[in-house]
N, C-alpha and C positions, 0 to 999 in steps of 0.2 A: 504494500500500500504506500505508493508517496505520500510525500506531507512537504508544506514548506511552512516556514518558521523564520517571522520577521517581529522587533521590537521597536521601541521608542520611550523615550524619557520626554515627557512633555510638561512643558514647564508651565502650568497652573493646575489647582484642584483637581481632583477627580468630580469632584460635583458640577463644577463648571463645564469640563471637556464631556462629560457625558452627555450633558448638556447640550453638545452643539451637535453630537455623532445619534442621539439617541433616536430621531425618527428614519425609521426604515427607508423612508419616501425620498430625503432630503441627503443628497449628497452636495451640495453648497458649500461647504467645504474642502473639498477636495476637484477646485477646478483646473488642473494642470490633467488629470483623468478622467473624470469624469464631467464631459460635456453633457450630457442631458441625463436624466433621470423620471421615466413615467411612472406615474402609479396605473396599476392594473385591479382590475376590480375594485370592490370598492373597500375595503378592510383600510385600517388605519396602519399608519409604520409604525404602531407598537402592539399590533394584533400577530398572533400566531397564524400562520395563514397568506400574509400578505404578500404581492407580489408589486415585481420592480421590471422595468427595462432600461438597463441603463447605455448608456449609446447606442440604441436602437440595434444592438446587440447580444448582449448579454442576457438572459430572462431568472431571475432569481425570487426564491419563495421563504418568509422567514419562517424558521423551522423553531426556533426557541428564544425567548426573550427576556431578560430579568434586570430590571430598573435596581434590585437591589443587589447584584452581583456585577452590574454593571456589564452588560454580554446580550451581545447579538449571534444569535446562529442560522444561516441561510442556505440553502442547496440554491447551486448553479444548475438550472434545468435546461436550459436550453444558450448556446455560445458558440462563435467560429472558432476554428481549428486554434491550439493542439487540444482544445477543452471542448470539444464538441461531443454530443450524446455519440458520436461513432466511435470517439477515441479514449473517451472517460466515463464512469460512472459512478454514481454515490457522489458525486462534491460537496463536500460542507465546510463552508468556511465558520469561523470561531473571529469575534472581533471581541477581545475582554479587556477593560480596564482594573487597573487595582492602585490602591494608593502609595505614595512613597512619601512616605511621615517626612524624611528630611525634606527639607527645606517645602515641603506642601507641594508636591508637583505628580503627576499621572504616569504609573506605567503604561501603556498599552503593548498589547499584543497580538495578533495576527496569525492564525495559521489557517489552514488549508488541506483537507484530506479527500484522497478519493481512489476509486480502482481502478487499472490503465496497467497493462502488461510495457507500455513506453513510458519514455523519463523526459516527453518535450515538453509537457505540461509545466516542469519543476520552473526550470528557469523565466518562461513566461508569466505564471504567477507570483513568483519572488520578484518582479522585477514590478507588478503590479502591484505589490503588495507594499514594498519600497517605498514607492511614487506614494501610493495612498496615504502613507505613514507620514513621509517628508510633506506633503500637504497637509496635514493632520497637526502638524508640532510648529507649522510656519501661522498657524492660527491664532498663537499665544505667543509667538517671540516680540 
């Protein structure tokens, strides 16, 4: 099973930073990657259930969610290559914050897992996952 696995140290609260990542719908945040974001159906972006299309792309379903652990869990349902339903299956991504008492600032963390007898998927993810991050911490500097 690959996995990719990216971090970040961002420098304000966790209550604040969950703050800006916490609805499903709104990727506003993170515009160097994500240029557009639809909501599908009609479920809110803190509903289990909800669905996203993010650069008319991507199609993602959130699969678990917890305001008090600070965590988003989504399957990649539908994506071009090397993540596409031909080439990958099961994707769940994991987006979790946690606190770093020193100095009041947000871990976050980022992974990624799914089943795929190939290894293209690894780098293409980590390298979006990167991005997502580096947008993510450029929020609060």
């Amino acid at each position: 099973m690959p996995k990719v696995y990216n971090s970040i140290v961002v420098n304000a609260p966790v209550e604040i930073v969950w703050k800006r990542i916490a609805d499903f719908h709104d990727f506003s945040w993170a515009p160097s990657v994500i240029t557009t974001c639809e909501k599908v159906g009609i479920k809110d972006g803190t509903a289990v259930g909800a669905q996203r299309l993010l650069n008319g792309a991507f199609f993602d379903t959130l699969i678990a969610y917890s305001a008090l652990e600070h965590r988003i869990m989504y399957s990649i349902d539908d994506a071009p290559s090397p993540i596409s339903p031909s080439e990958i299956s099961g994707y769940v991504g994991n987006l979790h914050l946690l606190p770093v008492t020193s100095g009041n600032r947000t871990f976050a963390e980022w992974t990624g897992t799914w089943e795929s007898t190939g290894t293209e998927a690894v780098p293409f993810m980590n390298d979006i996952y990167r991005a997502l991050l580096r947008d993510l911490g450029q929020q609060f500097e």
